[in-house]
N, C-alpha and C positions, 0 to 999 in steps of 0.2 A: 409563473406558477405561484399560485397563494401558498402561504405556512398552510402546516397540517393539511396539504394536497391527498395524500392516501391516508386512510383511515386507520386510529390504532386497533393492535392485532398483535398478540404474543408471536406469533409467528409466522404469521402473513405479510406483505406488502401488497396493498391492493390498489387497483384503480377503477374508478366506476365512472360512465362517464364519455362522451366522445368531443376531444376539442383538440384540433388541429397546433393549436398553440402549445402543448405540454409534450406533444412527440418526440421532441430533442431530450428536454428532459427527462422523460420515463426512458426513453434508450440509454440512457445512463443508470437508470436506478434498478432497472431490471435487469442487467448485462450478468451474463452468465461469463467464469471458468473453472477451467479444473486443474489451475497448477501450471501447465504446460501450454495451453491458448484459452484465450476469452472474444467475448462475443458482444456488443452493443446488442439492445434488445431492436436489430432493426425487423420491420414485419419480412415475411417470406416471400408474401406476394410484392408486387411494382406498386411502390407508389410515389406518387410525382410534388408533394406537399414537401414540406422544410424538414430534410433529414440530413444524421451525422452517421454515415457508414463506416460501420468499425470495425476489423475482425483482426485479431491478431495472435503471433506464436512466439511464444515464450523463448529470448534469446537471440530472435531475427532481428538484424537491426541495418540501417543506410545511415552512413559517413553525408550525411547533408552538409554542404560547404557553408560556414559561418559568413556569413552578413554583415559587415559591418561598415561603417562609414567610411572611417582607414585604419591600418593597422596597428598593431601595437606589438611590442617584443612581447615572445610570453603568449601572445593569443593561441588558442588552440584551431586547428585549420579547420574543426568540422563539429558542427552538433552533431551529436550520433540522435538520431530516430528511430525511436517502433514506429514500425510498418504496418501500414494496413493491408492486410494480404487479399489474397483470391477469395473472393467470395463462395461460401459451401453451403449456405443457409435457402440460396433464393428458389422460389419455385413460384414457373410466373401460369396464372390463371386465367383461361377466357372462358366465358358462360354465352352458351346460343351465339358464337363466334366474335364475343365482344369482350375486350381485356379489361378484366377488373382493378380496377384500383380505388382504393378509399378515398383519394381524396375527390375524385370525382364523382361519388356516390350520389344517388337523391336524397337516401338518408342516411344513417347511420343510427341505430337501437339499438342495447343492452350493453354495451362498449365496456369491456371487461379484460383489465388485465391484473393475473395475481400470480405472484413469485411465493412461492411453497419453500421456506428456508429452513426446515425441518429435512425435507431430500433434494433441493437444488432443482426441482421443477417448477419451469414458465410457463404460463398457459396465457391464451387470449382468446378471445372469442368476442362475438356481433353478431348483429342483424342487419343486411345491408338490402335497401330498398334498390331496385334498379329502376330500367323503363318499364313499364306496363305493367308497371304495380307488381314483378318480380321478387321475390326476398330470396336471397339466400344466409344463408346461417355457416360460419368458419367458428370452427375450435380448434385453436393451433398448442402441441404441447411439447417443448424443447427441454432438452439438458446437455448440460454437456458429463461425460462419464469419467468419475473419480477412478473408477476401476480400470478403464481402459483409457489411459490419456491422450490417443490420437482420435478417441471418437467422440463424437455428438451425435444425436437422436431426437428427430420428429416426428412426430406423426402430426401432420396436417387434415381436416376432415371438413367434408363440404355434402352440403342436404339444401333443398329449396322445398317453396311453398309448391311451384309448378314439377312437372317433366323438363329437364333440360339436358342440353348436351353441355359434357363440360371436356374442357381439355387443359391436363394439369401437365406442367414441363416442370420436373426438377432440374437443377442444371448449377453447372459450377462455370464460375465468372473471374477473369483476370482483369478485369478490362476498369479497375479501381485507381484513384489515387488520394494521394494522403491532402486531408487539414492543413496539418502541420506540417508546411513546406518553406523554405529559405529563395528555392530557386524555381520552384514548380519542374523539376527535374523527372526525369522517370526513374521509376524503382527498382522494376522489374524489368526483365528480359524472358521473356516466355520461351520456355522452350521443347513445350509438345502441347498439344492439346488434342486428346482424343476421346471417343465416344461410342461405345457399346450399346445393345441393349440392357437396360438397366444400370449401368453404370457408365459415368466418367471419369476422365483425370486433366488433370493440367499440369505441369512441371514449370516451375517459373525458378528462375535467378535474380537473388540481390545484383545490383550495377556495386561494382568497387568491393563489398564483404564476401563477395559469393557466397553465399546461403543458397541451396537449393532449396527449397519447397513444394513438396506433393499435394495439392488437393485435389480430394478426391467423394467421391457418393455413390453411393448404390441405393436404387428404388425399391417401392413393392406395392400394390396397390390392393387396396381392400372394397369388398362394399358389403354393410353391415357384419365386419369383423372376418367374411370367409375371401381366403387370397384370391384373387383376378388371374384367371392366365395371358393377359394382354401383356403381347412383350413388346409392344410399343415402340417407339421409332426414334433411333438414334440421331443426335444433328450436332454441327459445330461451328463453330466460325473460327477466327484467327486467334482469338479471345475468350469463348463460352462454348459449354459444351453442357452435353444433356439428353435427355429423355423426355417426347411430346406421348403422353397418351391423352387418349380421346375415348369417352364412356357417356351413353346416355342414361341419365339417371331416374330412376321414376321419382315422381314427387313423396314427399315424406325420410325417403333412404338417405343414406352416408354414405359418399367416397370417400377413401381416407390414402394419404398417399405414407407409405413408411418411408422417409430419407434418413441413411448413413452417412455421414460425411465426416470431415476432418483434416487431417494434416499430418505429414512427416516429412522430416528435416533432415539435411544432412548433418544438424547440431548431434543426431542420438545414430545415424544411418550410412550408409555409405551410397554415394549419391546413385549408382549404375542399381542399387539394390533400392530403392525410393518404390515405384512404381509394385514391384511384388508385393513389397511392405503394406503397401497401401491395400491391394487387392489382397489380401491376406486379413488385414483389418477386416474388411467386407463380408470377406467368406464367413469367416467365426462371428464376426454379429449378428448376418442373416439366419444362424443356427437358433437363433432365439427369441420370441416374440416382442414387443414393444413392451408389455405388462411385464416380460423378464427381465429385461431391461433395466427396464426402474427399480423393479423390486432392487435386483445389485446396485441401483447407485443408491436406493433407501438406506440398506444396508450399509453403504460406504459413510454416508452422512450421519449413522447413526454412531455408528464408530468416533467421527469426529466430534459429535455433540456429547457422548458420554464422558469426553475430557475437558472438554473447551466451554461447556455450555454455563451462564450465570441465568442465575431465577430471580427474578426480583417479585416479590409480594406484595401486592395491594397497590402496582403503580405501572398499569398495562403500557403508557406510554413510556415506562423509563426502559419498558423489558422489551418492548418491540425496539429500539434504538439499539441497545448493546447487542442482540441477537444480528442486527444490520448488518454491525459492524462486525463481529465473532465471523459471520457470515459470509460476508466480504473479503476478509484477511484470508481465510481458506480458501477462497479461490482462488484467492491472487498467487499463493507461496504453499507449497507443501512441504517444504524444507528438504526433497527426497534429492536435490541436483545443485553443487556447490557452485555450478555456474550461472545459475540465477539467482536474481535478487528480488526487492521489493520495490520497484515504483509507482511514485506520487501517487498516478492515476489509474496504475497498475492495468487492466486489462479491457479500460472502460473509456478510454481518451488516447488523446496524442497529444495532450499540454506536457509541459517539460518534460519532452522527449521521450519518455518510458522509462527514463534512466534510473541509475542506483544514487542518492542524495545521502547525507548523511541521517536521514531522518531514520533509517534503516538499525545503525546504532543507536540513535540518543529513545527511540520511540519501539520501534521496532521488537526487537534481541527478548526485553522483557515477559513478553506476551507470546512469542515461541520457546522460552524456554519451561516458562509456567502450563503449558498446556500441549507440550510435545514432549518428547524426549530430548534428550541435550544433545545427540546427536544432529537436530533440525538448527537450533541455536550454531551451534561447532562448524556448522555447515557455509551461515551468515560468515563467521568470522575467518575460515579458510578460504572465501569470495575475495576478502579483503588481503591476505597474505596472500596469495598468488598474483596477485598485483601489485605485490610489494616495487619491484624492478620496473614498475609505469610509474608509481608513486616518485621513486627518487628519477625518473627521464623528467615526469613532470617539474621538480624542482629546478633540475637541471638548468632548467629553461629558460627561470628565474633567477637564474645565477648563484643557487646553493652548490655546497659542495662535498664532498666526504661520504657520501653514502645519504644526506639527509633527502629525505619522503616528503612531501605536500603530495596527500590523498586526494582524489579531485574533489571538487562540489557536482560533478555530475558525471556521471559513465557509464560507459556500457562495456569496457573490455579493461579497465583501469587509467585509460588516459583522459586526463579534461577535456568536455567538450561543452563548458559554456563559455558563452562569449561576451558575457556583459562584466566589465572590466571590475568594477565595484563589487563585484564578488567572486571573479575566478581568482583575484589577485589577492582578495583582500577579505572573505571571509576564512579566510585561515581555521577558525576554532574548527570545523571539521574535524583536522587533525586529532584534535584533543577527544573528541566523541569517539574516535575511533579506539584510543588508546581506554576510555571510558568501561566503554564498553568489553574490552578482554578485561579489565578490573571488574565491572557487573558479569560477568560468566562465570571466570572462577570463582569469586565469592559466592554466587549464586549453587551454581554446580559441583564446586571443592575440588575440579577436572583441573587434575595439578600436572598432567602431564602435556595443555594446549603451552602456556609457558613456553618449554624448555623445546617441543618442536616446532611451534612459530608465531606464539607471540612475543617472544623477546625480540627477534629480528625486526619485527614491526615497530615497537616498542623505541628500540635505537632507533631506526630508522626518523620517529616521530622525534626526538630527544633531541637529533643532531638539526633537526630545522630548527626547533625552538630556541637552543644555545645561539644559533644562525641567527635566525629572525630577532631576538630580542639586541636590542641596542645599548650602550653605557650612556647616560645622562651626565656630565658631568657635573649640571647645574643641580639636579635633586640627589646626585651619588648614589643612585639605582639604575636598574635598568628598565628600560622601557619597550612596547612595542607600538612601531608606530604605523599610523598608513591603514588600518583596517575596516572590516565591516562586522559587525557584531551578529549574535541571533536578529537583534531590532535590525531590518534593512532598509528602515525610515532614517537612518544613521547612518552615513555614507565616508569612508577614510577619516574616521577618527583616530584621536591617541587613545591609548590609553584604555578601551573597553577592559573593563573590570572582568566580564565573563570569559574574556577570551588571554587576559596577564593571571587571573588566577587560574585557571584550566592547566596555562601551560607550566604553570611554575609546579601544581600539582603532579604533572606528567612526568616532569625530569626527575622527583623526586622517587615517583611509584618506579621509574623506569630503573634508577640506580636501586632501591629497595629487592627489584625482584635480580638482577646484577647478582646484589650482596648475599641473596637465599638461595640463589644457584650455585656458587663459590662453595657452600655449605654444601647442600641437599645433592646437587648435578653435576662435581667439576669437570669432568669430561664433556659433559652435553654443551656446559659454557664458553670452556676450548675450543669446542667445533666452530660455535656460533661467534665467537671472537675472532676466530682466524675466517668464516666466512666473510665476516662482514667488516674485517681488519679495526676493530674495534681496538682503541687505544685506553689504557687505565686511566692518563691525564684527563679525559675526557669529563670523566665521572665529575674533575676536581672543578673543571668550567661548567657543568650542569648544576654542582651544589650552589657554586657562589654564585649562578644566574640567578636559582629557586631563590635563595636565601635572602636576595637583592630586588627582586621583582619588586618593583613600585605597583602598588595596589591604589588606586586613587579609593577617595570617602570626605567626609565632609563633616565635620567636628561639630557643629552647628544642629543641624537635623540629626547625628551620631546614623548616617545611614552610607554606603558606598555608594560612589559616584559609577552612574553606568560608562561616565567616559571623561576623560578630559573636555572640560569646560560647559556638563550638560546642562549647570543652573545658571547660566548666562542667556537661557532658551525664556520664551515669553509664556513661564508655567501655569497656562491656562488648562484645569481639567477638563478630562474627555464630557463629562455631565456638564458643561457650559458651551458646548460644539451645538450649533445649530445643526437638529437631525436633517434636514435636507442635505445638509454637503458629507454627511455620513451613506459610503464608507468614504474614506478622504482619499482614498486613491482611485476615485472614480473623479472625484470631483476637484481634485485640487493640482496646481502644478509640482511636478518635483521639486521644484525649488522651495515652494511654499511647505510642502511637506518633510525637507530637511532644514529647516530652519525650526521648525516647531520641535514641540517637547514628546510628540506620541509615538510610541511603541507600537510595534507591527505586532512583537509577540514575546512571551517572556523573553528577561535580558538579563538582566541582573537575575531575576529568579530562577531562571534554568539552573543557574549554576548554585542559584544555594538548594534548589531540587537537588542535583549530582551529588552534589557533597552536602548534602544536611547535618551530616556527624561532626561537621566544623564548625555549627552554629548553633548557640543556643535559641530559645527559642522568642527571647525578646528583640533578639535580631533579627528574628525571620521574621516576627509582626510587625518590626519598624517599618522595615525595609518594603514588606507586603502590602502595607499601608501605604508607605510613601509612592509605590510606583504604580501598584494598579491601576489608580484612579486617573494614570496617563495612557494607562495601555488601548488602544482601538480592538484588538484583537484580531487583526485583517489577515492573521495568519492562522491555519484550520491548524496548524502546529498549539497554539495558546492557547484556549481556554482548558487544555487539559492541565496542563502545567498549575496551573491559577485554581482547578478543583482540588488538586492534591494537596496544594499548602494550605487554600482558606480550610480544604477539612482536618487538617491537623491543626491550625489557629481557633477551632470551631465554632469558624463563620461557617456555619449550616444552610443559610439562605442561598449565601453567593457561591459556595462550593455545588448546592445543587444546580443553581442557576447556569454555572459553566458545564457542569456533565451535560447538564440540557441541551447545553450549545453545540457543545462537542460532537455528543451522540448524535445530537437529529441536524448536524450542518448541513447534511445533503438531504436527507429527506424533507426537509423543511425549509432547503436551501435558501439558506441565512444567506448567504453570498451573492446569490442572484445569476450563479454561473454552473450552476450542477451539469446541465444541457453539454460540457465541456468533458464530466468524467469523473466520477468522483473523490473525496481524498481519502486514498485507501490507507496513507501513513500514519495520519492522522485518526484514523481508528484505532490503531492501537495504542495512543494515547488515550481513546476512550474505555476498555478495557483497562489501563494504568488509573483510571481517576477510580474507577468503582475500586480493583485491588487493591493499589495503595494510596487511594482517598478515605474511602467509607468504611473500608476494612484497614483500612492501617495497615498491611501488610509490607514486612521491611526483612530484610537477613541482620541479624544480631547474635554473634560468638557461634557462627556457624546454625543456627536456628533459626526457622520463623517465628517470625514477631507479630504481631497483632494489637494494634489500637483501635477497635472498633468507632465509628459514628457515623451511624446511619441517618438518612435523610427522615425527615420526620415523616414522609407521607409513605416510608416503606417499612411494612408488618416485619419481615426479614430478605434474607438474602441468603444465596445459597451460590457454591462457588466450589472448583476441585481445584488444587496446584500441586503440578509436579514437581516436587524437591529432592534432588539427588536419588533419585528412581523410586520413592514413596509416594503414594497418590494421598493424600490427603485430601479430605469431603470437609466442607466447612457449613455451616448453618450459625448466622448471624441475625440476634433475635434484638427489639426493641430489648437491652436489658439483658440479652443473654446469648453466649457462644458456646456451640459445640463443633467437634471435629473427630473423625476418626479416620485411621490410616489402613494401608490395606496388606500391615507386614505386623508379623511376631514380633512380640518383646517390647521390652519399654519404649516407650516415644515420650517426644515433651515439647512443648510450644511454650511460648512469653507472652504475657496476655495484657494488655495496661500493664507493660514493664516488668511481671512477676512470673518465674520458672513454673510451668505447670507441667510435672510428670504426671503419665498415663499408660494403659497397657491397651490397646483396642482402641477404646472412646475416651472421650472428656466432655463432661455436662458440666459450665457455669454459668451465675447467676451473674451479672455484672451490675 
C-alpha cells in the first residue's frame, strides 16, 4: 500500500478505489470496537481473495503452548492469545442463483470505503459488473454500539440495473481459526448451534480457559425502507447457522437486509443464562429502527469527542491523524471493566497476543486520565494490583524471594506468557513503569487514597526484586544490574542499561518515601499493609544503600550517559549513513548483525530522561538528545513519540514535527509496511502525548498544570480539553497566544512559560 493511501479528511478515513492488494490492509484500518469486542473490517459477503479474519471479545483468551526450541527454567508454559471468535458479521449473497463474491467480479466500479470517526460508522459500497453486462450496486453500513456493548449493526443494501432474484443468508459462523497460532490447535469447542427464523445462535467454548461464548443475530428485511414479511428459512450445519431469504427484486429497488449480532460471555453472564441474554439483546434492538440506532451511537460518540477531541488548525493532515488515533484508543478501552486492559493491537490483529504489555503504563494511563475521569485511569492501575500474587508467582520462578514481584512483559490474567528468553527474563524495566506509573496518577490526580489501598503493596512488592535483582561490584564498589534487556531490544543481556539502574534506584527510593508519609498520614492503614505483606523495617536500610550505590554508567568525554556497559565499543556509524535499502534493519539484517551495531529500536536512554525530566537540566537533555537520536532507527511504533516530546521542548521544531508525523500516521501511512497485521493501538497514545506534552508543553508542576507552548509552524492553533482533578479545562493555543477556561467557580491558575497565572472563568495571553 503506498503512503497517503486514503485521502486527508478532518474526520473521514476514506478509500476510493478497487484493488485487491490493500484488503488486508484496509481490514485493519477500518476495524471497528466498542470497548468490549472489535471487528476487522472483513466484507459481509464471501469472498475468496487474500483476507485476515478477525473478530474478537474483550477478555477471551486460549493458553497457546509456547514453542520453543528447548526449555529453559523460568519459561512460561503458554502465550495466552486473543481469539478469533465466531464470526456474526457474514451474510452470504447469490444473484439469479449465482454466489457473489468480489473477487471474482468482471468488474468492480466506484469501490468505496469511508469510516465516519465523528459516530464510529463504516460504510462500503460498489458497482459490480457480472455476466450479461448485470451490475449490481452493495452499500454495506456497520457499527458496533457504544451504548449497548453486546451489539453491532448492519444494514446491508442491494439494487441492480436488471430484475433479479436475490437470495441473502445472514448467518453466524464458528467454523474460524486464529493467525496467530503456536500449534494450530483448536480453540473452540462448540457447543450448540441453533436457528430460528430470523435469528441464530452458537454457544462455543474456549479448550483449557473455558470462556463460554454466545453469538448471536437477528434479521429483518426491507425493500425501499418498508419491512418484508418474509420469514424466511432457517438452516444449520455443525458450525453455521442462519437465515436464507429469497426476494425477486425489480430493477432500480433496494433490498436491505437489517443484521443484529454480537456476543455475550460468560466474563460479564452466567453461562446457562448466555442464550436468553443474547435473545433479549435482539428483542430490545428490533424495537428500534437502524436510523435509531445510529442516532444513539452518534450520540455516544459525541459524548466522547466533547472531552477527548484535539483541533488542529490549518494542518488537515495533522488533524486527520490525532482524530485516528483519539479514535482508535476509544475503541479499544473504555475504562468501564478493571479486568481489561489495553493491547498492542488491541481489537484489530492477533500479533503479540492481544495481551496487556507495559506500554499500557509508560504510554497509555496519560491519555485516560486527561480525557476521562480518574476513575478509567484507577481502573488501569487496580488491573495491575490484583495481580499482584502472579507478579511475585512469577518471580518465584526466577528464584526471587520474600514477597518480590516481576510484572510480566505480557498477559492476560497477570502471569507471563512470553517466551522469547531476552526479554521475559531480562527486560525487567517493566517493573519500574509500573511503579511509574502509580507515581504519574497521584500526582496527576492528587487520589491520595490509591497509595494506602494498593499501591503501596505493589510498590514493595517492585522494591524487593530490585534490592534482589541488583548485585554488589566489588570491583566498582556499587551495585550493578546485570543480564538485561533495555527499552532498545536491538540490545540483548546487557550490563548495566542506564534506563533500567536509574528507573530502579528511582523506585526504591519513591517506594520508602511513600513508607515514610504513610507512618505520618495513615499508620494504621501501614500496619495492615506491613503485616500483610510481612514487610520488615531493615528492609528500608537495604533499599537505601542499594539506591544510594546504584552504578549509573556515563561517559566523561561526550559528558552524556552510557545506554549500557560498553555501548561506545559498537562501530558508531549514524542511522543517515545506513544504505536506505537495508532500512528497516530488522527486515534486512541478521540478529547478530543487529546486536553488534550501535541502533536503537526505540527511545533508551531518553524514555527515562522523558519519566524523570525534573532530574535534568536541560543542557543534558540536549546533549544526550543529540548524542543518541541520530542512532535511533525508530523500528519501534513506541519512539517517535518519545523523540517529539523532547525535540519540542529542545525547540527542534522540524524534527519534533517530523516525529508526530510518524507517530500519528504509522498506520495510515504504514511506515512499517505491516499495517495489514493490526494496528498499534498503544502507540497512539503516545501520539496524543506528543501534541499535549510536545506542542503544548503540558506537565503537573506544585500540584498545577503547566504549560510551555510551541507549536508547529504550519498550525494557525490548537485546541484541546484536559481533565484535572475533576475540572475540565478548554485550552486554545494560538501562534503567540494561549487561552483557557474551566468549567467551576472561583479562582483557578495555570503556569504558563514558568509563570503563575491566576484567573476566575478565563484567561487570555499574549505570549
Amino acid at each position: 500500500m503506498k503512503l497517503e493511501h486514503y485521502p486527508h479528511h478532518p474526520w473521514k478515513i476514506i478509500e476510493e478505489g478497487w484493488n485487491p492488494e490493500n484488503v488486508k490492509a484496509s481490514e485493519s484500518i477500518f476495524s471497528l470496537g466498542n470497548g468490549a469486542m472489535g471487528q476487522r473490517a472483513n466484507f459481509e459477503e464471501n469472498y475468496s481473495g487474500s483476507t485476515f479474519q478477525g473478530s474478537y471479545v474483550g477478555g477471551v483468551y486460549y493458553p497457546d503452548k509456547t514453542k520453543v526450541g528447548w526449555w529453559k527454567n523460568g519459561y512460561p508454559e503458554y502465550f495466552a492469545k486473543v481469539l478469533n471468535a465466531p464470526n456474526w458479521i457474514g451474510i452470504d449473497l447469490k444473484i439469479n442463483g449465482e454466489s457473489f463474491d468480489l473477487n471474482t467480479a468482471k468488474a468492480v466500479k466506484d469501490y468505496r470505503r469511508e469510516l465516519n470517526m465523528e459516530n464510529g460508522l463504516y460504510t462500503r459500497s460498489f458497482t459490480a459488473e457480472l455476466a450479461n453486462g448485470l451490475e449490481i450496486n452493495i452499500n454495506s453500513q456497520r457499527f458496533l454500539s457504544l451504548a449497548r456493548p453486546a451489539l453491532g449493526v448492519i444494514q446491508y443494501s442491494i439494487s441492480a440495473n436488471q430484475s433479479i432474484t436475490v437470495e441473502v443468508s445472514p448467518y453466524v459462523d464458528a467454523g474460524i481459526t486464529n493467525q496467530d497460532s503456536n500449534w494450530d490447535d483448536q480453540f473452540w469447542a462448540i457447543d450448540a448451534v441453533e436457528a430460528q427464523a430470523a435469528q441464530a445462535y452458537i454457544e462455543a467454548q474456549t479448550l483449557k480457559t473455558a470462556f463460554s461464548v454466545g453469538t448471536f443475530m437477528g434479521s429483518r428485511l426491507f425493500e425501499e425502507n418498508e419491512e418484508l414479511s418474509v420469514a424466511g428459512n432457517p438452516f444449520k450445519t455443525s458450525k453455521k447457522a442462519g437465515t436464507i431469504y429469497q426476494h425477486v427484486l425489480a430493477a432500480g429497488k433496494t433490498l436491505s437486509v437489517v443484521k443484529l449480532g454480537g456476543y455475550v460471555s460468560s466474563r460479564k453472564h452466567e453461562k446457562a443464562q448466555l442464550k436468553s441474554t443474547a435473545e433479549g439483546v435482539i428483542a430490545e434492538a428490533k424495537s428500534y429502527s437502524f436510523s435509531d440506532l445510529l442516532a444513539e451511537q452518534t450520540q455516544a460518540w459525541a459524548t466522547i469527542w466533547k472531552s477527548a477531541d484535539i483541533t488542529i488548525e490549518g494542518d488537515i493532515k495533522a488533524q486527520q491523524a490525532i482524530r485516528f488515533n483519539i479514535f482508535q484508543l476509544n475503541q479499544t478501552y473504555s475504562g468501564e471493566d478493571a479486568g481489561l486492559n489495553i493491547g498492542p493491537k488491541g481489537f484489530t490483529g492477533e500479533k503479540y497476543g492481544g495481551s496487556t504489555y507495559w506500554d499500557t503504563e509508560a504510554y497509555c494511563i496519560p491519555f485516560y486520565m486527561a480525557t476521562k475521569n480518574q476513575k478509567v485511569a484507577r481502573n488501569l492501575l487496580t488491573y495491575r494490583y490484583l495481580q499482584l500474587d502472579r507478579a511475585i508467582e512469577n518471580a518465584e520462578k526466577l528464584g526471587f524471594t520474600n514477597g518480590a514481584a516481576l510484572y510480566p512483559m505480557v498477559t492476560m490474567n497477570g502471569e507471563e506468557c512470553h517466551n522469547e528468553w531476552e526479554i521475559t527474563f531480562e527486560e525487567i524495566h517493566r517493573n519500574s513503569a509500573i511503579a511509574f506509573a502509580i507515581f504519574n496518577y497521584t500526582r496527576y490526580t492528587n487520589d491520595l487514597s490509591y497509595i494506602p489501598e494498593m499501591g503501596l503493596e505493589v510498590l514493595i512488592g517492585i522494591s524487593r526484586f530490585w534490592a534482589q535483582r541488583a548485585s554488589f561490584s566489588a570491583a566498582k564498589n556499587q551495585y550493578v544490574i546485570l543480564g538485561v534487556t533495555g527499552p532498545n531490544e536491538y540490545e540483548n543481556n546487557v550490563n548495566n542499561n542506564w534506563y533500567t539502574n536509574y528507573s530502579a534506584q528511582w523506585c526504591l527510593r519513591y517506594t520508602a518515601q511513600q513508607i515514610e508519609a504513610l507512618s505520618i498520614t495513615a499508620p494504621d492503614e501501614l500496619a495492615r499493609i506491613e503485616a500483610k505483606t510481612k514487610f520488615k523495617k531493615e528492609e528500608l536500610s537495604r533499599w537505601k544503600t542499594t539506591a544510594d550505590q546504584m552504578y549509573l554508567p556515563e561517559d566523561s568525554t561526550l559528558n552524556v550517559v552510557l545506554q549500557q556497559d560498553g555501548f561506545l565499543d559498537k562501530e558508531m556509524v549514524k542511522v543517515e549513513d545506513l544504505n536506505p535499502a537495508e532500512r528497516p534493519i530488522n527486515q534486512h539484517w541478521s540478529w547478530d548483525r543487529i546486536l553488534r551495531s550501535p541502533y536503537i529500536k526505540q527511545a533508551d536512554v531518553l524514555q527515562g530522561m522523558y519519566f524523570f525530566e525534573d532530574h535534568f537540566d536541560l543542557d543534558t537533555l540536549r546533549r544526550n538528545f543529540d548524542f543518541y537520536e541520530p542512532f535511533t532507527v525508530h523500528e519501534s511504533s513506541l519512539s517517535p513519540c518519545v523523540h517529539a516530546i523532547i525535540a519540542s521542548k529542545l525547540n527542534k521544531n522540524d524534527q519534533a514535527y517530523a516525529f508526530y508525523l510518524r507517530t500519528s500516521r504509522l498506520d495510515l501511512d504504514d511506515y512499517n509496511a505491516e499495517v495489514e497485521e493490526g494496528l498499534h493501538i498503544t502507540s497512539m497514545a503516545g501520539t496524543w502525548m506528543s501534541i499535549v506534552e510536545g506542542f503544548a508543553g503540558m506537565r503537573v508542576k506544585e500540584g498545577q498544570l503547566s504549560f510551555q507552548p510551541n507549536l508547529p509552524e504550519a498550525w494557525e492553533g490548537l485546541r484541546f480539553k484536559i481533565n484535572f482533578r475533576d475540572t475540565i479545562y478548554a485550552l486554545h493555543l494560538g501562534q503567540g497566544s494561549f487561552s483557557c477556561t474551566v468549567d467551576k467557580e472561583g479562582e483557578s491558575s495555570v503556569i504558563v512559560n514558568g509563570k503563575k497565572q491566576p484567573f476566575t472563568g478565563s484567561l487570555e495571553l499574549k505570549l
